[in-house]
N, C-alpha and C positions, 0 to 999 in steps of 0.2 A: 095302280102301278105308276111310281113314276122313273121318267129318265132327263138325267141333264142337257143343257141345252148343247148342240152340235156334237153327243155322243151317239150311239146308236141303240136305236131301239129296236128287238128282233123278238118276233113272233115265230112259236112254231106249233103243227096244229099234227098229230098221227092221222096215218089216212091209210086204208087198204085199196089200193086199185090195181084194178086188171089189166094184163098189159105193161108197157113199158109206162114206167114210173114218171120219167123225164121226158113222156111225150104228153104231160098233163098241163093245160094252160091252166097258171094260175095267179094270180095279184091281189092286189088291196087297192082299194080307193082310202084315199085317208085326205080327211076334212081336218085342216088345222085352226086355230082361235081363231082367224082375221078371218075364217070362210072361203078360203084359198082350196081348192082340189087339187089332190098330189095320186097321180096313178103308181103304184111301186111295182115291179113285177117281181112274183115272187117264183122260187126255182124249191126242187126236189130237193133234199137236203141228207139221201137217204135211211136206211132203217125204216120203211114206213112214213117219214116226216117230213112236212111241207113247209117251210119256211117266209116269210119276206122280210123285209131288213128297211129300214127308213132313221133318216138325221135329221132330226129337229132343231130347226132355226127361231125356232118362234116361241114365245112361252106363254104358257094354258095348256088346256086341256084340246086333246086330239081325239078325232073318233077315226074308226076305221070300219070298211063292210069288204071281206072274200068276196072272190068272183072267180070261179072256176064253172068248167064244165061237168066236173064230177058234185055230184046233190051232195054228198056230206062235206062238201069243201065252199061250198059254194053260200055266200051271204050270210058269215058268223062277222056276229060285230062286236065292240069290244070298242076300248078307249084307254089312251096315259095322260098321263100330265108330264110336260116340260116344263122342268126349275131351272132357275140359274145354275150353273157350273161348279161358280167357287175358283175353278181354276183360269189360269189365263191359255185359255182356249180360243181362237177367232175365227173357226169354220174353214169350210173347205177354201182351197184357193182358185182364183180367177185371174182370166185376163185384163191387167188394167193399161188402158191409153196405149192398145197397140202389141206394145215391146216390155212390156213391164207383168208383175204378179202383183195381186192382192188379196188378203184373206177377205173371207164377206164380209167384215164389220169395218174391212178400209185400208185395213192397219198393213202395210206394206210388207210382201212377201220377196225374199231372197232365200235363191236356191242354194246350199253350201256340198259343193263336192263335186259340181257340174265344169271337171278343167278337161278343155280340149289340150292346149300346151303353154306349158311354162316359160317357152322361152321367150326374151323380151321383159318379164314383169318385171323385174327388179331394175332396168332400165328404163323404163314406165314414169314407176313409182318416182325415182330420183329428177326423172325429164320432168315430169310433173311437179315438183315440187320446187324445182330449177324456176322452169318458167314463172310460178305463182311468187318466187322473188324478186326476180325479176319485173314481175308485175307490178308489184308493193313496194320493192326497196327492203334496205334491210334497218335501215331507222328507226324505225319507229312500230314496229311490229308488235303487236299485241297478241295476249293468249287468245284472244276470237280470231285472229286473221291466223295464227299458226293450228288451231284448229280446223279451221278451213282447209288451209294449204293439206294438210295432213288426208283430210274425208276428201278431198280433190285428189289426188295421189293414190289416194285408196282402189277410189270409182275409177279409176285409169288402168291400174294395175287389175281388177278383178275384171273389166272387161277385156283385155287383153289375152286371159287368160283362157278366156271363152270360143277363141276363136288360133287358129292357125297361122305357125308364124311367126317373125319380131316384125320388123318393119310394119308391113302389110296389115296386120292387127292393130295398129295405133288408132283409136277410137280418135273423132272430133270433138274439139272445145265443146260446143254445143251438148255432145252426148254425155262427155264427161260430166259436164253441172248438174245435167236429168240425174244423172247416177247417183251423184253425192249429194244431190235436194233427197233424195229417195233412201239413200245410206243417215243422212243426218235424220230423217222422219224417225226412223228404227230405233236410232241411239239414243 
């Protein structure tokens, strides 16, 4: 059996037990390529059927052994193989540097649809983009530096939105760069 990498792979095994179903401990130990132990906990899943569920980050071949209290549940082993994807998949997401998201493989995570209030952005966006003229001049401006000013402006505006507010929500120079270093990795 195989399954792609960071899709999921889910086991299910029929079981009769007596007693409440969902009072039955049950998991998998699963030994991935590198020899990494991953304990999954597996739950009821009912009609008779026990379940566990695991995301493979790693690629090879995985073993797995039950461990339950009930003897026909208990210590069936079995094994998959994880392939590449194919798709542009980057795994679950994490906390990076704090204040920030990233998928496992690095690649910079943004939430879209996370607005506490709108007001202020569009005042943001244009202060933002004011200032970075004024930083520059308008002389001599190239398509890099109006790129910039643009993903500076952006990072302004979408943190703003984040929080409650006009005034009071104006993010710092400082935070604003983090933002649009992090916006530009994406683009």
């Amino acid at each position: 059996m195989t399954v792609k990498k960071y899709e999921i792979f889910e086991k299910h095994f029929m079981a009769q037990v007596e007693g409440n179903p969902f009072d039955v401990e049950f998991s998998a130990q699963i030994i991935s390529p590198a020899g990494k132990e991953i304990r999954v906990e597996g739950f009821y899943d009912g009609e008779e059927c026990f379940a566990f569920r695991f995301m493979p980050a790693e690629l090879g071949e995985y073993t797995y052994v039950t461990q339950s209290q009930v003897s026909f549940l208990n210590r069936i082993e079995g094994k998959f193989t994880c392939i590449e994807n194919g798709k542009e998949i980057h795994g679950p997401v994490r906390v990076q540097d704090q204040h920030w998201f990233a998928y496992e493989d690095g690649k910079s995570y943004f939430e879209a649809g996370h607005v506490v209030d709108t007001t202020g952005a569009g005042d943001t966006f244009c202060g933002a983009v004011l200032s970075r003229i004024l930083e520059l001049g308008t002389d001599a401006l190239t398509e890099k530096d109006i790129r910039e000013m643009l993903l500076f402006a952006n990072a302004a505006a979408s943190i703003v939105v984040t929080r409650k507010g006009a005034l009071c929500s104006m993010p710092e120079p400082e935070e604003i760069r983090a933002a649009s270093s992090l916006i530009d990795k994406v683009l």
